[in-house]
VOGU-3710 file (C-alpha; in Angstrom, 3 decimals, decimal comma):
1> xxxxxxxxxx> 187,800/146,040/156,662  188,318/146,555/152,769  185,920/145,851/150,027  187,722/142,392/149,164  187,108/140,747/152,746  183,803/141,275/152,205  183,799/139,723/148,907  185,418/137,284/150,853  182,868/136,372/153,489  179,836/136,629/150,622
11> xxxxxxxxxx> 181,176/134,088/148,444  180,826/130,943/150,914  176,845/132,102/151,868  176,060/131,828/148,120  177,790/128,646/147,569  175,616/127,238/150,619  172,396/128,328/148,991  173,506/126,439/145,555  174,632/123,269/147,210  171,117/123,481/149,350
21> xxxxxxxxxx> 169,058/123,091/146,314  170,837/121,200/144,585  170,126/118,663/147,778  166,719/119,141/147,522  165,813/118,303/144,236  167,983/115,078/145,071  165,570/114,270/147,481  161,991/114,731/145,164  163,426/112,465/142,428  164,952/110,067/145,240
31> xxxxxxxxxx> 161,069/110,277/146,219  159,841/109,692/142,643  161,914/106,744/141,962  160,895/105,118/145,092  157,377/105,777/144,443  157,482/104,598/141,118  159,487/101,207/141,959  156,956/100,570/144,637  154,031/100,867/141,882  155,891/98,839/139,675
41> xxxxxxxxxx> 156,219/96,295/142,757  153,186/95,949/144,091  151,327/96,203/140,186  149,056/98,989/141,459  147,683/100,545/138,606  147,213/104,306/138,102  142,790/105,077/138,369  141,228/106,718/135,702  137,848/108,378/135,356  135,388/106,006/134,161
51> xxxxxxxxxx> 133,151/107,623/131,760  130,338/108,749/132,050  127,110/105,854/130,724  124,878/106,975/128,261  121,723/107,966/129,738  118,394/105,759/129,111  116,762/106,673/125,957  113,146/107,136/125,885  110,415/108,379/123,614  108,522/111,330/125,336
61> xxxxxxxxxx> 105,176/112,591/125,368  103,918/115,921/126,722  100,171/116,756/127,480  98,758/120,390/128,644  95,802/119,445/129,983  92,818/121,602/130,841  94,254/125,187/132,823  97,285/124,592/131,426  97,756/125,539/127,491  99,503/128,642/128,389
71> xxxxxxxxxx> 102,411/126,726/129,882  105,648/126,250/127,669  105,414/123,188/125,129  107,426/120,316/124,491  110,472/121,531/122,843  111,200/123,641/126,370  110,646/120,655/127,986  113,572/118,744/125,749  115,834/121,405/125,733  115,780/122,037/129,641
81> xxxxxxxxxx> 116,196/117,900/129,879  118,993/117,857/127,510  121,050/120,752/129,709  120,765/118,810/132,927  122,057/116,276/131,115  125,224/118,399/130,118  124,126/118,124/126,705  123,144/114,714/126,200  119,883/113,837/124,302  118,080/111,210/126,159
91> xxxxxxxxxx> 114,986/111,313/123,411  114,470/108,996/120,616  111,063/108,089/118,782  111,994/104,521/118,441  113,033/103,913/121,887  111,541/100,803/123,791  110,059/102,782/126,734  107,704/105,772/126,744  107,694/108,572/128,739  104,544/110,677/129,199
101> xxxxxxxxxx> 104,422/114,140/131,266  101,457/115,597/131,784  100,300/118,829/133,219  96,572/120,386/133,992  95,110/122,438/136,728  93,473/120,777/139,406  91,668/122,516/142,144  93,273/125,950/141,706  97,011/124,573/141,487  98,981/122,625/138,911
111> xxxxxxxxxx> 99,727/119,456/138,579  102,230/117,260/136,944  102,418/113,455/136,455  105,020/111,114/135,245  104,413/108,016/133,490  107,049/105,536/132,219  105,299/102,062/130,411  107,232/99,424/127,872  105,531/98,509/124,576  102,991/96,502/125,896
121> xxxxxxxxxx> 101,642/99,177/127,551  103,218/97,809/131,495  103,766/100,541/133,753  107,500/100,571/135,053  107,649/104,021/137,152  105,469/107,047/138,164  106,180/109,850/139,683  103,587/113,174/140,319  104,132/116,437/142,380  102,427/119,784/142,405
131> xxxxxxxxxx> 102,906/123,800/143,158  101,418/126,856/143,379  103,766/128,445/140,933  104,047/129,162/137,022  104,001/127,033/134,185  107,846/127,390/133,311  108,973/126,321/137,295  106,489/123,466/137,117  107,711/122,355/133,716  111,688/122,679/134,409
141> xxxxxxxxxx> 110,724/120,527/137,770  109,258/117,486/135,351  113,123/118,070/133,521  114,854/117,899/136,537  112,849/114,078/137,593  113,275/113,032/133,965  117,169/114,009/134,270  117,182/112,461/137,420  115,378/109,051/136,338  117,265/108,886/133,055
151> xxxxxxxxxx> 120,860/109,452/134,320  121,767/106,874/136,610  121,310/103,458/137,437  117,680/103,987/138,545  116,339/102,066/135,043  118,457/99,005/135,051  115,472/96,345/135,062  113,532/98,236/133,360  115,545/98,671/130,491  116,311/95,252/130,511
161> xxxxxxxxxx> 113,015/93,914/131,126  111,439/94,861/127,574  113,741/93,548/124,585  114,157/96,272/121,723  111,709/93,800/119,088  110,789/95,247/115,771  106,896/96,615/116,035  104,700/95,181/113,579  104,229/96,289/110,377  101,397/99,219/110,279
171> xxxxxxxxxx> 100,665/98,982/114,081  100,021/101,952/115,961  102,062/102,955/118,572  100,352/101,675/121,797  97,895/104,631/123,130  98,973/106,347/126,480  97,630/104,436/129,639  95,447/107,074/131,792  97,195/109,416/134,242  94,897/107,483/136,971
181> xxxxxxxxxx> 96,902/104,339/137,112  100,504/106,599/138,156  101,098/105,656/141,754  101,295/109,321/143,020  103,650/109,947/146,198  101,409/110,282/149,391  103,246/113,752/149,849  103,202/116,004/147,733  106,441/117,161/146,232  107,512/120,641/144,745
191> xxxxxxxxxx> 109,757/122,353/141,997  112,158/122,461/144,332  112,618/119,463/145,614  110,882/116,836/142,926  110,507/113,302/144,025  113,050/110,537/143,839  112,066/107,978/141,055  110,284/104,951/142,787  112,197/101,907/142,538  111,640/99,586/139,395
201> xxxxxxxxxx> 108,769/96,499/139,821  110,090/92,459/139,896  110,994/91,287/136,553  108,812/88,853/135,274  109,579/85,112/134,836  109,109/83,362/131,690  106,775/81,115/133,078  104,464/84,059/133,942  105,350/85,363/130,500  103,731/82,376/128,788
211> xxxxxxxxxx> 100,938/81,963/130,884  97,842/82,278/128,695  95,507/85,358/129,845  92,167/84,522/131,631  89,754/84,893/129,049  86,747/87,012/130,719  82,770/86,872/129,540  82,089/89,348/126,696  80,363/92,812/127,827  81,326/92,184/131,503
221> xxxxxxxxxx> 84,679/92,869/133,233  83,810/92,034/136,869  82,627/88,899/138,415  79,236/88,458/138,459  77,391/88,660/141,901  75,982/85,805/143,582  72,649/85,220/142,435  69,991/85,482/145,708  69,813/82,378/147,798  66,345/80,797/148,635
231> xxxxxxxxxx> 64,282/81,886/151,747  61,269/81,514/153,695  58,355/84,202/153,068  55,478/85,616/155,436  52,853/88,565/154,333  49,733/89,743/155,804  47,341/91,638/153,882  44,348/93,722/154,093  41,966/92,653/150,581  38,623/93,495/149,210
241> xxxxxxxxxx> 36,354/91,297/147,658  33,744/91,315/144,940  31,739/88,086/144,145  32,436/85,729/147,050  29,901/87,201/149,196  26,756/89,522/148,870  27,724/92,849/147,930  31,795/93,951/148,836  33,076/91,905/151,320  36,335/93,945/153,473
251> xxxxxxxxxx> 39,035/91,182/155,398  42,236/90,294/155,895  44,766/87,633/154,879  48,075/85,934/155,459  50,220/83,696/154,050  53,294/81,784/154,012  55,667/80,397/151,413  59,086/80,145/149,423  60,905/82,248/147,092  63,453/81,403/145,061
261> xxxxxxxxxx> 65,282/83,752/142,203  62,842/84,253/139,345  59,588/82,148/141,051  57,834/81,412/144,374  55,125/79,452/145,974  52,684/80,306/148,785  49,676/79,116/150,701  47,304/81,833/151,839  44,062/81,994/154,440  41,715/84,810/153,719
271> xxxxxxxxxx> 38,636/85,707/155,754  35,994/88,098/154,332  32,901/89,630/156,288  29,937/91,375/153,915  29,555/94,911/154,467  26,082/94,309/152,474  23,833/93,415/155,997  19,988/92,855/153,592  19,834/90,486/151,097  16,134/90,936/149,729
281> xxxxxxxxxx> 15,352/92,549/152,967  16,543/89,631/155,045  18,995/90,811/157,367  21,501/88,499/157,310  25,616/88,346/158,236  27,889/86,946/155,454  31,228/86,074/155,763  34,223/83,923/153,041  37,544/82,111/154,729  39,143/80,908/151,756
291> xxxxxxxxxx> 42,717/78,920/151,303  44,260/79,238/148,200  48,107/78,103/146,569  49,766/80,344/144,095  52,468/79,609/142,092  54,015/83,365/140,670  56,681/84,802/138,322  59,203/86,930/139,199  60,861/89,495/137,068  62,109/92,629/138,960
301> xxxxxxxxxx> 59,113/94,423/141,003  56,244/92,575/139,040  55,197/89,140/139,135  52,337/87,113/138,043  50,529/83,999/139,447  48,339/80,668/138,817  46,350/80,146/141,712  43,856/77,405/143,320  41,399/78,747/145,511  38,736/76,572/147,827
311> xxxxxxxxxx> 36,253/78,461/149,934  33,885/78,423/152,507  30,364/80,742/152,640  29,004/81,307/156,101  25,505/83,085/156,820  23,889/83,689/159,855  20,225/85,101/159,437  18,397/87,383/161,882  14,756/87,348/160,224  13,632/84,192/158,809
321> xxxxxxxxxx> 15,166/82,214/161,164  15,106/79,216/158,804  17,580/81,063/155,753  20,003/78,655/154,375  22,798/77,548/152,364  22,671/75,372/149,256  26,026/74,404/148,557  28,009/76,402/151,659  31,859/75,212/149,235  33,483/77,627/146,605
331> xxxxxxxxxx> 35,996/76,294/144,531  38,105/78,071/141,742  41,432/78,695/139,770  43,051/82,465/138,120  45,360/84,318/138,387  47,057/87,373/139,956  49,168/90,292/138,918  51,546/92,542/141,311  54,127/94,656/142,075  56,641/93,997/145,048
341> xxxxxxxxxx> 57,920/97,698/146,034  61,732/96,450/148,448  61,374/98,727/151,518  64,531/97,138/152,921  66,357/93,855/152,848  64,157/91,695/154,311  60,693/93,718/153,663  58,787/94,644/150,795  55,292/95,991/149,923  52,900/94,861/147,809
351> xxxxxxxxxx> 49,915/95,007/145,926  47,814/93,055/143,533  44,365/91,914/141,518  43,460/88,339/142,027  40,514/87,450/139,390  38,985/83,759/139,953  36,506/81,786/137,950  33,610/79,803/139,679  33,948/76,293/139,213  31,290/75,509/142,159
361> xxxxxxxxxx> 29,726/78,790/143,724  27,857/78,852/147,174  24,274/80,436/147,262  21,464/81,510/150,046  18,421/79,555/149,859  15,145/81,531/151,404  14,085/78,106/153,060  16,200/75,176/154,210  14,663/72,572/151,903  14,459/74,810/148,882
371> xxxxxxxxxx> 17,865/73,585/147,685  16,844/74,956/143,798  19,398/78,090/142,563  15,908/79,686/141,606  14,476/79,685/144,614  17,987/81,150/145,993  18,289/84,775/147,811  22,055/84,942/146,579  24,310/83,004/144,269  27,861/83,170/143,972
381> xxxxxxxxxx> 28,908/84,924/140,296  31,104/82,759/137,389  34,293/85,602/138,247  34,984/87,089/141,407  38,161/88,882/142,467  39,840/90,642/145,382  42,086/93,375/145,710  44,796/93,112/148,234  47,474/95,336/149,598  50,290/94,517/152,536
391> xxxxx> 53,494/93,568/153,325  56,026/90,802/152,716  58,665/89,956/155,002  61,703/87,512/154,689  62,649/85,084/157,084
//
């Protein structure tokens, strides 16, 4: 076979190849055209990239705290915000909300806290995490929340919620609220993996907007307690004695009565013996039972009384037989100081000096007609007083 049948056969492959392509691009713009009449039908509209919103501005404030000056200041903190941001600076002193991270060492680790408030000083968001690491992790952490928090539509209420008004003239900015008040997450988070922002609070209505505030007492910023209710009282005593008898006179005494806040009232029996047993060398048993009513004063543990006393003197004589009594009734008014010591709730102990002046005083007669006061063995003093000491219970 020569050199021109081969010539031959090659020239109808190549024309095959040609025509082949040729076909093909036929077919793409066949496709285009169809594809673009059936956009042009239908109206759909080619989708474009929205861009990107602006990130929330904020003004920012960054405390180092106690254990923490070494760690890297603010302008690291802005400048690692501003590159997760892709270059976007989200800081501006005259922006409505305020943004305050803090850091300080706390029980051998550090700590960080975010804080976002309006002008007024309302709290919108908090967030709070800590690690065991170094300053510069802990501090690009607090960048990647604020990044977080600012880029996105995590801040639409709040934003919203506080209107961009013109401060008054010459008023300071409003001082950072305390770190105390940021609702930190019940887990702790890390640098690695910082926590989400917390959603936003409720917007308020404009009828709680206009609501006056509750004005509060001056010098007090809780309630006031309940001032104490009144109640029954019971004490029993053992007193001393000094003028209603011959010599000191040892007994006991109880009473019962009603206290109220600041005052009280109570009705008390005493009975005294004589530990003197001679009067004159007459041997001779002695013995007091008074009832007196005291009104008192109460201001914390002390208190102080007006009381009416009325008393009775009882002898009974060994040797002469035929000792008596002149006038056998004591009556008299004072007063008494104390202190009530609270052991517990309902029980207290007490103490106090009872002085009373003798408006009628009983006296010992050597013979039962000899009714004179000169003539008499004993005779009851112008002041007497007792000593008592006991408990107070409340019923």
């Amino acid at each position: 076979m020569t050199a021109r049948t081969r010539r031959a056969r090659r020239t109808p492959r190549g024309q095959s190849a040609i025509t082949n392509a040729i076909a093909t691009w036929f077919q793409h713009a066949a496709l285009a055209a169809m594809t673009a009449a059936a956009i042009a039908t239908l109206g759909i509209a080619p989708v474009q990239a929205e861009p990107r919103a602006a990130p929330t501005r904020v003004r920012l404030e960054f405390l180092r705290g106690p254990g923490a000056e070494d760690c890297p200041d603010e302008r690291f903190l802005r400048a690692q915000t501003i590159r997760r941001l892709a270059g976007v600076d989200p800081f501006d002193a005259a922006a409505p909300l305020t943004l305050t991270a803090s850091i300080e060492r706390q029980r051998g680790e550090l700590a960080a806290t975010l804080f976002l408030r309006d002008r007024s000083g309302r709290g919108l968001w908090a967030d709070g995490f800590s690690a065991r690491v170094d300053c510069e992790v802990l501090v690009s952490a607090i960048a990647l929340s604020i990044a977080v928090l600012l880029d996105g539509n995590e801040l639409p209420a709040m934003s919203g919620a506080t209107p961009d008004l013109p401060a008054a003239p010459g008023a300071p900015p409003a001082p950072p609220q305390p770190t105390d008040q940021a609702m930190v997450p019940v887990q702790p988070c890390s640098p690695d993996r910082p926590c989400p922002p917390q959603p936003a609070p409720a917007p308020v209505s404009s009828s709680q907007k206009t609501s006056p505030p509750r004005k509060t007492p001056p010098g007090s910023s809780a309630p006031p307690a309940p001032s104490e209710t009144f109640r029954w009282t019971a004490g029993l005593d053992v007193v001393t004695g000094l003028g209603l008898t011959p010599g000191v006179s040892l007994g006991s005494a109880m009473s019962i009565g009603a206290r109220w806040p600041a005052w009280s009232m109570a009705l008390e029996v005493r009975g005294l013996s004589s530990l003197s047993a001679d009067i004159e060398e007459v041997t001779m048993a002695a013995s007091f039972v008074t009832a007196n009513v005291a009104v008192c004063l109460h201001r914390h543990i002390l208190f102080a009384c007006g009381a009416l006393e009325l008393g009775v003197l009882r002898v009974v004589p060994e040797v002469p037989l035929d000792a008596a009594l002149f006038p056998n009734l004591g009556v008299g008014f004072g007063g008494r100081i104390g202190v009530d010591w609270p052991l517990s709730r309902n029980l207290s102990a007490r103490g106090y000096l009872n002085v009373v002046h003798t408006l009628t005083g009983a006296a010992i007669g050597r013979r039962p007609h000899e009714l004179t006061p000169d003539s008499a063995l004993w005779s009851a003093p112008d002041i007497a007083g007792t000593l008592g000491l006991g408990l107070q219970a409340s019923l």
